[in-house]
N, C-alpha and C positions, 0 to 999 in steps of 0.2 A: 504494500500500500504506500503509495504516495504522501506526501504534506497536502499536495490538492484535496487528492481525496480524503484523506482524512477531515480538512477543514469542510468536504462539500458536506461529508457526512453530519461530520458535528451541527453544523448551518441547520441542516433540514431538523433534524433534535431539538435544537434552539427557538425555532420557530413554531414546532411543537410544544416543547415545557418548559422555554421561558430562558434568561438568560442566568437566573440563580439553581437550575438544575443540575445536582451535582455531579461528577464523573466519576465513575469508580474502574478497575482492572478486575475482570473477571478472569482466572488465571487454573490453570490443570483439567482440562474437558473430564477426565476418568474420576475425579477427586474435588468438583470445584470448589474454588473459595472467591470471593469479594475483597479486592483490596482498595485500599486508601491509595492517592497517588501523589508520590514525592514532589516529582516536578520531572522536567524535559533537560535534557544535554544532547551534545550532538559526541561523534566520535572524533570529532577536530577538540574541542572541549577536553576531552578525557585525554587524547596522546597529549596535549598542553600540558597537562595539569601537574601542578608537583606531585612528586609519587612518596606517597605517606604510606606507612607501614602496613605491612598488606593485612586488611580484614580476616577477625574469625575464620569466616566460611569460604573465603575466596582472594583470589590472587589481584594484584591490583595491574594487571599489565595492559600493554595498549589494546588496544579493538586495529580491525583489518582495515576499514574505511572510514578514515575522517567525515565523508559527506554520508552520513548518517544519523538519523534523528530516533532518539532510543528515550520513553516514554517509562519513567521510573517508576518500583512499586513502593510504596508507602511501607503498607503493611496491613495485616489479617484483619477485617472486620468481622467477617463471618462467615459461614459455609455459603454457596453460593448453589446455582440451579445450571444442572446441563443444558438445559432450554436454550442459554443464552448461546450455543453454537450451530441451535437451530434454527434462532430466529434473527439472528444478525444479519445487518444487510453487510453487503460489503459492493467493492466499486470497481 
């Protein structure tokens, strides 16, 4: 998916429920959960970035393409519904 489409997507949602409709990440189809969303970075952002000691769970090393736009997860709200991989539109 594109930035396009993602905004055309979002657009049409907004014009549906409004501009304080809030976004969540629905994340594992076999397992789903609802998550909260951090914020947006690109992968130019990330190979920039000073390299602080690498995380718990994960490595802190570059990503493959700087022109890349990667939609961060928050964190667990609640268990979520497979539904949402049936009914999603996409573009």
């Amino acid at each position: 998916m594109t930035i396009s489409d993602l905004i055309t997507l979002l657009e049409d949602y907004r014009e549906e429920h409004g501009d304080d409709c809030e976004v969540r990440l629905m994340t594992q189809q076999n397992w789903p959960f609802e998550n909260n969303i951090a914020g947006v970075t690109s992968g130019a952002e990330m190979n920039e970035a000073e390299h602080e000691e690498p995380h718990e769970f994960a490595d802190n090393q570059d990503v493959a393409d700087d022109v890349m736009v990667y939609i961060v997860e928050g964190g667990q709200i609640c268990y979520g519904s497979g539904r949402a991989w049936e009914t999603c539109r996409k573009h």
